[in-house]
C-alpha positions in Angstrom: 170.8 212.0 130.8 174.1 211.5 132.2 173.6 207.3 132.6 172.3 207.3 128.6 168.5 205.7 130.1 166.2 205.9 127.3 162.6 208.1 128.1 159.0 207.2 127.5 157.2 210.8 126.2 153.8 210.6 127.1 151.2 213.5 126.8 149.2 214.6 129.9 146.5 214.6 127.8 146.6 211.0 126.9 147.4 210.2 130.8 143.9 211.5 131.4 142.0 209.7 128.1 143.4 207.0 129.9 142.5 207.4 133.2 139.0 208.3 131.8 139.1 205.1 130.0 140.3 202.9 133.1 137.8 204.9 135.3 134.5 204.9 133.4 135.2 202.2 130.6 134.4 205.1 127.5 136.7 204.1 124.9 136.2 206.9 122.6 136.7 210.0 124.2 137.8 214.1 123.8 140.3 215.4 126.8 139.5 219.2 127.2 141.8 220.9 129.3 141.4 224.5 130.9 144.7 226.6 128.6 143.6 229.5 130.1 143.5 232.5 128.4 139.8 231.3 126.9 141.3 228.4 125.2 141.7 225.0 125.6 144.2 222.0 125.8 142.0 219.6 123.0 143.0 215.8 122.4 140.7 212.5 120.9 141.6 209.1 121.9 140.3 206.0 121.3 141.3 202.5 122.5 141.4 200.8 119.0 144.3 198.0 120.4 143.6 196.3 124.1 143.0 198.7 126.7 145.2 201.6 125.4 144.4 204.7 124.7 145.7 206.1 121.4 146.1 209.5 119.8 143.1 209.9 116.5 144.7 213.2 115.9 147.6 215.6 117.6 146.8 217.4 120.7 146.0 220.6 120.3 145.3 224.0 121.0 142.1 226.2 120.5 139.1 228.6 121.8 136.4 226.8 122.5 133.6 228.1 119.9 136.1 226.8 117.1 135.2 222.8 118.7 133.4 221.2 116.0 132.3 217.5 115.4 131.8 216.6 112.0 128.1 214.8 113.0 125.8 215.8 115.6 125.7 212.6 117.6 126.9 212.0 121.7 129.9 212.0 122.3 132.3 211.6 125.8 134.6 214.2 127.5 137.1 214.4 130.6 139.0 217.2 131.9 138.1 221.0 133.1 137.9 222.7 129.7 134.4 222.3 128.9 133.3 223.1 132.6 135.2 226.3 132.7 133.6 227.8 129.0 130.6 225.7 128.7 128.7 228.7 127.4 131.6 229.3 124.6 131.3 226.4 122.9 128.2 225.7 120.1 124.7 224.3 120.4 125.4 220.9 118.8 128.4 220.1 121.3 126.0 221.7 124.2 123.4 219.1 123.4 125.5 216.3 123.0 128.1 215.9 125.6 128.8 213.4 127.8 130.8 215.3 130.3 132.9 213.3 132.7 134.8 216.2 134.0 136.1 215.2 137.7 138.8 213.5 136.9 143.0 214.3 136.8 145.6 212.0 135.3 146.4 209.4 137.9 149.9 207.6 138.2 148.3 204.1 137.4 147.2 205.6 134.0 150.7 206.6 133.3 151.7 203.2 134.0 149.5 201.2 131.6 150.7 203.7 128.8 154.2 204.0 129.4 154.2 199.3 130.0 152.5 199.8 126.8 155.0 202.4 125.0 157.8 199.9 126.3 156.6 197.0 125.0 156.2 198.2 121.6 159.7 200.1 121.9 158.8 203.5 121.9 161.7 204.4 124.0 163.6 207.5 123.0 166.6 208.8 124.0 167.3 211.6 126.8 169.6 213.3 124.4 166.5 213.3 121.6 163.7 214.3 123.9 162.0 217.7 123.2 159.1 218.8 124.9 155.7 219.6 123.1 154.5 223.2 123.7 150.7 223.2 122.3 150.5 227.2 123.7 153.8 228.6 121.4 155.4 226.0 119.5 159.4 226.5 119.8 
């Protein structure tokens, strides 16, 4: 803050997409992340450009029986969240999951997004930067 050096926000959530995506080559797939509470941490990325991971829709927060898809058709998850309340969420999503749940962000995936973020100058600066609070938005 004090030296003016711009910051690359990234979501934790995308970290793991992209670690999911750099791990397993899926490149369509929903992050669910324990919240606690008997919610989760919910986020869809896709790789649409290169190898990148990108947001389809804001990460978000929500109990797990109100995860819906719009089809019944397979579909790819990382992260804890579905692990911890598999029984919460509905019969369609039960039957069609593709759960790839062992896996935490890793550095490396941070990297490639953040190379990325640069490159298309998506730097921001210190004195702009707010967090993102998906449990109670300030």
């Amino acid at each position: 803050f004090a030296q003016n050096i711009p910051i690359l926000p990234l979501s934790s959530l995308q970290v793991l997409a992209q670690t999911a995506c750099e791990a397993e080559g899926v490149r369509d797939v929903w992050v669910m992340w324990d919240a606690r509470m008997q919610e989760i941490y919910l986020g869809h990325y896709q790789c649409i450009n290169g190898d990148i991971m990108d947001a389809v829709m804001a990460d978000s927060l929500l109990k797990p029986n109100a995860f819906e898809l719009p089809i019944s058709r397979p579909f790819n998850v990382v992260g804890n969240g579905y692990t911890a309340y598999c029984h919460d969420f509905n019969e369609s999503v039960q039957a069609n999951i593709q759960l790839f749940a062992d896996y935490h962000p890793q550095a490396r995936a941070m990297i490639a997004l953040a190379q990325a973020d640069f490159a298309t100058d998506k730097l921001i600066s210190a004195h702009d930067l707010e967090p993102v609070y998906l449990r109670n938005p300030v």
